[in-house]
Each structure stands twice: as structure tokens, then as C-alpha cells.
C-alpha positions as CSV (number, residue, x, y, z in Angstrom):
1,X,7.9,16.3,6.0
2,X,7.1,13.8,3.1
3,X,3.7,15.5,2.5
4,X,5.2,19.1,2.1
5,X,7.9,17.8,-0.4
6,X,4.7,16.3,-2.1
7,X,3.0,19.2,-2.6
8,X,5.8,21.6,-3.4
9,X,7.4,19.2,-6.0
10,X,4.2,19.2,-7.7
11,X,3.3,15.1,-6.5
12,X,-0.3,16.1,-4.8
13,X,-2.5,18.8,-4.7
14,X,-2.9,21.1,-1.6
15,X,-6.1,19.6,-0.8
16,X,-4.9,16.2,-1.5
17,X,-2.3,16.6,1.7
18,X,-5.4,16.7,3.9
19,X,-6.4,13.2,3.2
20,X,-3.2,11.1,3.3
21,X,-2.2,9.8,6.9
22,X,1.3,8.2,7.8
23,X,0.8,5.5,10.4
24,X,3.6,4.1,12.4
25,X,2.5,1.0,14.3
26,X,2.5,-2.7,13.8
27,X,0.5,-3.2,11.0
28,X,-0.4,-6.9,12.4
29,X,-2.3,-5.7,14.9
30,X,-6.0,-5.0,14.7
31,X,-7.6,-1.5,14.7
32,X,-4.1,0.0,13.6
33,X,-4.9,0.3,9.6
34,X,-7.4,2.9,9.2
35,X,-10.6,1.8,8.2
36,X,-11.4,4.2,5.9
37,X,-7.9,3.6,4.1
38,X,-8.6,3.5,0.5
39,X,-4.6,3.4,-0.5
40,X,-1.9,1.9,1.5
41,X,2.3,1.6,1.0
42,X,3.9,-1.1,2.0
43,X,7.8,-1.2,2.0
44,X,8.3,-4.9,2.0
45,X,12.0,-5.1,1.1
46,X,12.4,-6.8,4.0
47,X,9.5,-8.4,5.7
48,X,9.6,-12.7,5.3
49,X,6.5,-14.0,3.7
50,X,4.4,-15.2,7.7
51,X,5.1,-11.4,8.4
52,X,3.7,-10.0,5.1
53,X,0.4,-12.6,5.0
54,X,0.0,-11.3,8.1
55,X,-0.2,-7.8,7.2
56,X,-2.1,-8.3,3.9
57,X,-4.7,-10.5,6.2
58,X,-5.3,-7.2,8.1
59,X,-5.3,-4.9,4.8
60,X,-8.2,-7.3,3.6
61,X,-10.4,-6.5,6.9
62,X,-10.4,-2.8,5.4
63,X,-13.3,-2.7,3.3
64,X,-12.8,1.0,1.6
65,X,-9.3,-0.7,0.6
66,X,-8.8,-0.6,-3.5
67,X,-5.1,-0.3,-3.9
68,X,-1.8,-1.6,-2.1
69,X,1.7,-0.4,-3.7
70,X,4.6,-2.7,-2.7
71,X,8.3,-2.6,-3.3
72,X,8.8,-6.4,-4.2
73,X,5.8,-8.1,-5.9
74,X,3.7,-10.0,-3.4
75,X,4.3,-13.6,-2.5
76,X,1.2,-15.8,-3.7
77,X,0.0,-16.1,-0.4
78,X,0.1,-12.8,0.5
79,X,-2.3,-12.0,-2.8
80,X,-4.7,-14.6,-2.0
81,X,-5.3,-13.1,1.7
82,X,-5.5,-9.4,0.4
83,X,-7.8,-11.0,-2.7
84,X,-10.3,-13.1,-0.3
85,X,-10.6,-10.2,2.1
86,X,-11.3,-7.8,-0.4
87,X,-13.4,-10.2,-2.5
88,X,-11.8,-8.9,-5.3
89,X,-9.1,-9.9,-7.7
90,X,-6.2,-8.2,-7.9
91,X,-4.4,-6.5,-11.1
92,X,-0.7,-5.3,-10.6
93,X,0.7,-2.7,-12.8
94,X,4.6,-2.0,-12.3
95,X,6.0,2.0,-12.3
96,X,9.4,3.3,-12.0
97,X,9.2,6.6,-9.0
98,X,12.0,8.1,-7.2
99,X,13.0,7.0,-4.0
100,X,15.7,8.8,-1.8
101,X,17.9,5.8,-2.5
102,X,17.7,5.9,-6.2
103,X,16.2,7.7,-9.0
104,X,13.8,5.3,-10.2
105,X,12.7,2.1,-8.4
106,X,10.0,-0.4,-9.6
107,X,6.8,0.1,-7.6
108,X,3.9,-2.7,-7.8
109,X,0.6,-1.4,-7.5
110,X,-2.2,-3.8,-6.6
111,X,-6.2,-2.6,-7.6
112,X,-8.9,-4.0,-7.4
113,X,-9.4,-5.4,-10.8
114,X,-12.9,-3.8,-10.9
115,X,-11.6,-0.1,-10.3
């Protein structure tokens, strides 16, 4: 799977594998992020702006939570949810990584501005 191709194209660390978790489930609903997520992907490409408050209302519930990378940069409101459940502000940096559509697609990552 992903995690394999991670670790055998040099991405993470053997040990690294051991602590990443894929979850399939509606990320809306509460009790389905991991609360001891520190990192989390979201592939909003498609997702309209109720749908992705939504799901950055329930990323700010997770309090280990530091960093969110997106596809598309987040609408405002969307940022101000993650920010006042977090009680942090956010910084986004901007990298280009492989995806299996293309060879390099922009990828926002949102931190904590404190990290």
C-alpha cells in the first residue's frame, strides 16, 4: 500500500510507518478523527466550502492537532473554525510533491504558528 511505497521510496522511516493511520470514514462525524492525530491530509479538490467547515470544525476538537495539508488553500471560514478550535493561528507554507496524477502538485500545509 501507500505506506510501503513510503518507506521503500525513501519518504518515511521504517519506524515512522508504525505511527501513520489511514482512516476512511465521514470525517463530519464525531469520534471518527483520531484523537491523538497530530497530522492530518485533506484532499479538498472537491468538497464545497458547508462540507469543508464542517470537517475543519471536527479537526479543531483534536487537541494533539498541529498540522492540516490541503490540496486547495482553505476558504476563510474553514481557517477560522480549525484556528478557534485549536486556539492557535495558523501559518501556511506551499510545497510542490508528486501525486499519481502529476509530478508535482502544490500542497498547503497549515501549522500551528507556534510549532
Amino acid at each position: 500500500g501507500a505506506l510501503s511505497r513510503a518507506r521503500a521510496d525513501g519518504w518515511m522511516a521504517a519506524d515512522a510507518t508504525s505511527r501513520v493511520s489511514f482512516t476512511r470514514a465521514d470525517a463530519t462525524a464525531k469520534g471518527v478523527i483520531p484523537t491523538d492525530a497530530t497530522h492530518a491530509f485533506f484532499s479538498n479538490l472537491c468538497y464545497p466550502e458547508d462540507v469543508s467547515v464542517a470537517i475543519f470544525g471536527r479537526l479543531g476538537e483534536v487537541a494533539a492537532l498541529r498540522c492540516v495539508l490541503t490540496l486547495r488553500t482553505l476558504p476563510t471560514a474553514s481557517l477560522a473554525v480549525l484556528e478557534a478550535g485549536l486556539g492557535c493561528a495558523m501559518r501556511r507554507t506551499e510545497a510542490l510533491l508528486p501525486m499519481t496524477w502529476s509530478d508535482a502538485i502544490s500542497v498547503y500545509n497549515y501549522c500551528c504558528a507556534s510549532i
